[in-house]
C-alpha positions in Angstrom: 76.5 -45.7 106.5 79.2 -42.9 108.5 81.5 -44.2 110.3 82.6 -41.2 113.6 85.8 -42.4 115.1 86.3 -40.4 118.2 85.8 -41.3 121.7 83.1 -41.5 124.5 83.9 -37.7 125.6 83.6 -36.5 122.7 80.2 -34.3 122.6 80.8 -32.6 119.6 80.1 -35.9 118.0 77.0 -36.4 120.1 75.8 -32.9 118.2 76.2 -34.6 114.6 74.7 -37.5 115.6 71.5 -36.1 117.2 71.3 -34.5 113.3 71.8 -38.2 111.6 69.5 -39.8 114.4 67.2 -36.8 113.4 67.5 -37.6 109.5 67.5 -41.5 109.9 71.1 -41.7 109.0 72.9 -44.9 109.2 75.9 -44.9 111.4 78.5 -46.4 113.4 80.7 -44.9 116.4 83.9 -46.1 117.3 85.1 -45.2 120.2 88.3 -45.9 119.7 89.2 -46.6 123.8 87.3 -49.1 123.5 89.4 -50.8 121.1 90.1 -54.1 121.3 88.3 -54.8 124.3 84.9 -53.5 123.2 85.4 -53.0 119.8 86.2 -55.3 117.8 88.1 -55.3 114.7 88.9 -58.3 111.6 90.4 -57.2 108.4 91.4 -59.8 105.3 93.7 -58.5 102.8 93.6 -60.3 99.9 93.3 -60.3 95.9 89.9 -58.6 96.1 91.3 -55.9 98.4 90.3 -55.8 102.0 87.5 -57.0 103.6 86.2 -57.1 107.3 84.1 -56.0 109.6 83.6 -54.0 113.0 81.8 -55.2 115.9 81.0 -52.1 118.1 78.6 -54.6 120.3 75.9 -53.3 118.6 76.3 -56.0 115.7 78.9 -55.8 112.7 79.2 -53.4 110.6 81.1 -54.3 107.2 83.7 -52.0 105.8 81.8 -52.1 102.2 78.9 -51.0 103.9 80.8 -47.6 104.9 80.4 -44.8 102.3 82.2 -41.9 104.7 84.2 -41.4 107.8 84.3 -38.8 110.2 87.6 -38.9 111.8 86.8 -37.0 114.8 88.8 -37.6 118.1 90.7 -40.7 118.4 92.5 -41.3 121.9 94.8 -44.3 122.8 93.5 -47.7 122.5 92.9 -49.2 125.9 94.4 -52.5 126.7 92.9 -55.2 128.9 93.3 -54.5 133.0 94.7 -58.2 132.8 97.7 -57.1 131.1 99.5 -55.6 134.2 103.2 -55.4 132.5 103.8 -52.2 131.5 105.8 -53.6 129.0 103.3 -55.7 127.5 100.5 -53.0 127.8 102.7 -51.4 125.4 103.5 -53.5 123.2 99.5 -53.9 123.0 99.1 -50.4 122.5 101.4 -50.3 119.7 99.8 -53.0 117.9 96.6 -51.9 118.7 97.4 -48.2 117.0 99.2 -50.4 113.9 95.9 -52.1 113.2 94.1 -49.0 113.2 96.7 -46.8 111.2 96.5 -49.4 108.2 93.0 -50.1 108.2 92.2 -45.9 107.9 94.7 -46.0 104.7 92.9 -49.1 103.3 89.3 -48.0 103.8 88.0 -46.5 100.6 85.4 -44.0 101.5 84.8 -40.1 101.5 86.9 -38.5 104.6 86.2 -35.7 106.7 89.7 -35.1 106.5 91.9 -38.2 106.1 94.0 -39.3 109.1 97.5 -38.6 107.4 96.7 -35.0 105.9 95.0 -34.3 109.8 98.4 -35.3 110.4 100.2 -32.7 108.7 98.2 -29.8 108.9 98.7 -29.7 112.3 102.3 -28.4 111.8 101.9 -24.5 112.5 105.1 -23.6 110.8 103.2 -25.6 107.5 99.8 -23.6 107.9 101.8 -20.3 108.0 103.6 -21.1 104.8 100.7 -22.0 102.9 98.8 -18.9 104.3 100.9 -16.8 103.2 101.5 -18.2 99.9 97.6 -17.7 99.7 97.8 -13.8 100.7 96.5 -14.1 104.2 98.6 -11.7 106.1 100.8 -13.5 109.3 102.2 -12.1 112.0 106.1 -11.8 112.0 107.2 -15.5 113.6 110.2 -17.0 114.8 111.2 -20.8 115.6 114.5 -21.0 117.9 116.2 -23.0 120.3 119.1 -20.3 120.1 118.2 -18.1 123.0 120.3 -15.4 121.5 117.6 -15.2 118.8 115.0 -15.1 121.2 116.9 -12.4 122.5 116.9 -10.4 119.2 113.9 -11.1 118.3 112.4 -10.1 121.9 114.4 -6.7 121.0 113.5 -5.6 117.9 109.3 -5.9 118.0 107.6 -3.9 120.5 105.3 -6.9 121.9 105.6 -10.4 121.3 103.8 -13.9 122.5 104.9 -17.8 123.0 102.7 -20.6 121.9 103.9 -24.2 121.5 104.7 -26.1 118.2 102.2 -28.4 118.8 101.8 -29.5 122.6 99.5 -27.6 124.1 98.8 -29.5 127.4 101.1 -31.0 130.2 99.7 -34.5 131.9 100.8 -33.8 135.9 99.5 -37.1 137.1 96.0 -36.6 137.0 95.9 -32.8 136.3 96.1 -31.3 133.0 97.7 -27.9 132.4 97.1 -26.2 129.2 99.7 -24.2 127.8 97.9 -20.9 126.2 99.2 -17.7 124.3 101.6 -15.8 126.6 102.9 -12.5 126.4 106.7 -12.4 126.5 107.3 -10.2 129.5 110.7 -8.7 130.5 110.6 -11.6 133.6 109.9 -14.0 131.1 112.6 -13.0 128.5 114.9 -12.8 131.1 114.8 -16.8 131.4 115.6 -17.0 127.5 118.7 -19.3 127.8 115.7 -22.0 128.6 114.8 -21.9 125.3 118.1 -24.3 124.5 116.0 -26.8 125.9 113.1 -27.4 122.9 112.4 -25.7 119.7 109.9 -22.1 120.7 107.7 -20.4 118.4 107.4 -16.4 119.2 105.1 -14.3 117.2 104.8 -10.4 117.3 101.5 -9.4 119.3 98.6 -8.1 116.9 96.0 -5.8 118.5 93.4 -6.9 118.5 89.2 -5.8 117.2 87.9 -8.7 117.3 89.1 -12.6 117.2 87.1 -14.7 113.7 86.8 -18.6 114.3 86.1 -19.5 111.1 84.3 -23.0 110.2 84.7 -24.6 107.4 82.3 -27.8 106.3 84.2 -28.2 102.1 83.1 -25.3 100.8 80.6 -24.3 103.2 82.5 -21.5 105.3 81.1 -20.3 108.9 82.4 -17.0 110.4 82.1 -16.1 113.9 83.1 -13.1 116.0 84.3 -14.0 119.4 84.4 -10.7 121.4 87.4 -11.5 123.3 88.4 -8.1 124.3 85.4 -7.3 126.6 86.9 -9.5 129.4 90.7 -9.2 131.0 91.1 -12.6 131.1 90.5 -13.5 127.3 92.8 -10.5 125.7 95.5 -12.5 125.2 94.0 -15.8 124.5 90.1 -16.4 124.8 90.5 -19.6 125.9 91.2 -18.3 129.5 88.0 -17.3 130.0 86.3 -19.8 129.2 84.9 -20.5 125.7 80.9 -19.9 127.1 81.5 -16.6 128.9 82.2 -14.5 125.8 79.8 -12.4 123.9 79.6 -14.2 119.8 77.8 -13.3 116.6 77.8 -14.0 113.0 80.4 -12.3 110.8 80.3 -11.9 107.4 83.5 -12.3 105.8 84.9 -10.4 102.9 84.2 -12.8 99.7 88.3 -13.0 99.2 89.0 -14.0 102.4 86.1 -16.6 101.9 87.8 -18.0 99.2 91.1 -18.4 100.6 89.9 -20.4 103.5 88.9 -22.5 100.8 92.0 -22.7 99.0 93.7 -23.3 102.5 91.9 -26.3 103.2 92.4 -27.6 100.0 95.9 -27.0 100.0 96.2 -28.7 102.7 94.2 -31.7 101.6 91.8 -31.1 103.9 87.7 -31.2 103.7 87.3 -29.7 107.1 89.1 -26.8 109.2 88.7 -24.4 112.1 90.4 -21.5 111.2 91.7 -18.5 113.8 92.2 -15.1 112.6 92.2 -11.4 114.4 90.3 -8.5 112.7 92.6 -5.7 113.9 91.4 -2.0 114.9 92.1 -1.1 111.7 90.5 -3.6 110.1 92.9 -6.0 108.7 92.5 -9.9 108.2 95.5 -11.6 110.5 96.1 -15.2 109.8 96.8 -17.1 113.1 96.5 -21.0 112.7 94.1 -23.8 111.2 92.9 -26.9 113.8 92.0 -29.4 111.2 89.9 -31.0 113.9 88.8 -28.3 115.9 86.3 -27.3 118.0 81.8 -26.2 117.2 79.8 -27.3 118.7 79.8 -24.5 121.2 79.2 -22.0 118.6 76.4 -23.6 117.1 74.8 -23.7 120.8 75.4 -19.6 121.0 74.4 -18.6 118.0 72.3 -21.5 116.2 74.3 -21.5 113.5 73.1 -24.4 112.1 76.9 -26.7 111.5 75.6 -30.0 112.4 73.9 -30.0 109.4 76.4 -28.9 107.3 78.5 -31.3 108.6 76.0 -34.2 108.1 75.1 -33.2 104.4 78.8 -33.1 103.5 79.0 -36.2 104.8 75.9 -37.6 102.8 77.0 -35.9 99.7 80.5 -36.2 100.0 81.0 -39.6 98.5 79.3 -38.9 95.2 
């Protein structure tokens, strides 16, 4: 039995599942929005450890049933539309997020990647100091809320970007602004005294041959070049484009690079890990960032690549 936590949006976890239904896999999906309303939850600690049950309203699944986890993307439980106190919708919230948070630690199963060590590795400032402990090459980086350091660093490197620590979109009501790779322009330097206002991360600009998502299932390691620099909109960041509008294809990495995506993930307590790096004109491996939940689906769709089913056997062989 695998247990997906993620939620109803989430169709990278409809891919993996299509591959389980395919294999007659046993599993469960929690949507964790659906939590407590939908989704039920008991847990007993007691001297035999914990014991429980979910009830997805598909019937109850027992937690010594579950062999591994997919930790996938969770979103905020959901509290009851009677609760109309902000206040106590809260509070239930909170709770809610408590339950869950103790019950991931208490599970003993195979993860794909535990919730805590997700947790971590999403520090960028942590990813670049264990990539280049590894050997990876980084770009030059800074982290200030001085804007005289912004200054000096804007100054002494011919071209450098802004990317956030960790926040990458801004809720507006209902619309949701995502904050991508920026060049730092002379107008935009010009405004540096904002950077008083939260902690910036600046990187010098690498040139670019080609961008490498890398996919890594354990030790099963996926590369794929995303041609980022035949459209305007995407040198800077591919995202802007639009992930389906660029041109992809199967990259064979060097077998030391390979092996240090390997070594990241591990260092990082990780069993999973979407890993960004530019192949410069001049052929050089940069190191830009690991999402230890990250997006595939959409490069198994372009290129067939086949990472549902890596992903399912690593679940299936992951606990022995």
């Amino acid at each position: 039995m695998i247990l997906i936590v993620t939620n109803r949006e989430d169709y990278t976890a409809d891919f993996a599942i299509l591959e389980m239904q395919r294999r007659g896999i046993s599993y469960v999906r929690f949507n964790t929005e659906d939590f407590p309303q939908a989704t039920t939850v008991t847990a007993i600690f007691g001297d035999s450890g914990i014991e429980g049950h979910f009830n997805t309203g598909k019937g109850r699944v027992h937690f010594n049933e579950i062999e591994s986890v997919w930790f996938r993307r969770p979103v905020l439980p959901v509290p009851s539309s009677e609760i109309e106190d902000p206040a106590a919708r809260q509070f239930c919230v909170i709770e809610s997020l408590a339950c869950l948070e103790a019950l991931w630690r208490s599970l003993d199963c195979f993860w794909v990647s535990k919730p805590d060590s997700i947790r971590a590795a999403e520090s960028k400032l942590l990813q670049l100091t264990v990539a280049e402990e590894l050997g990876f090459s980084i770009p030059r980086t800074l982290v200030t809320c001085d804007p005289s350091d912004a200054r000096a660093f804007f100054e002494n490197i011919d071209k450098i970007v802004y990317k956030p620590l960790r926040q990458g979109r801004l809720e507006y009501g209902d619309t949701t602004t995502l904050i991508f790779t920026n060049v730092v322009t002379d107008r935009v330097a010009s405004q540096f005294d904002r950077v008083k206002y939260a902690p910036c991360l600046f990187q010098e600009y690498v040139l670019k041959g080609v961008e490498i998502r890398i996919t890594a299932f354990g030790a099963q390691v996926f590369a794929t070049e995303i041609h980022s620099q035949t459209d305007e909109r995407a040198i800077d960041d591919w995202r802007r484009s639009g992930a389906l509008t660029l041109p992809y294809s199967p990259h064979e990495l060097p077998a030391w690079v390979e092996k240090k995506c390997i070594l990241l993930l591990q260092r990082l307590d990780l069993v999973f890990g979407a890993i960004d790096m530019i192949l410069t004109p001049g052929g050089e491996y940069v190191f830009l960032e690991i999402n230890p939940n990250g997006q595939w689906a959409w490069i198994e769709q372009l290129t067939g690549v086949p990472m549902s089913r890596s992903l399912v056997d690593l679940l299936v062989k992951g606990r022995g």
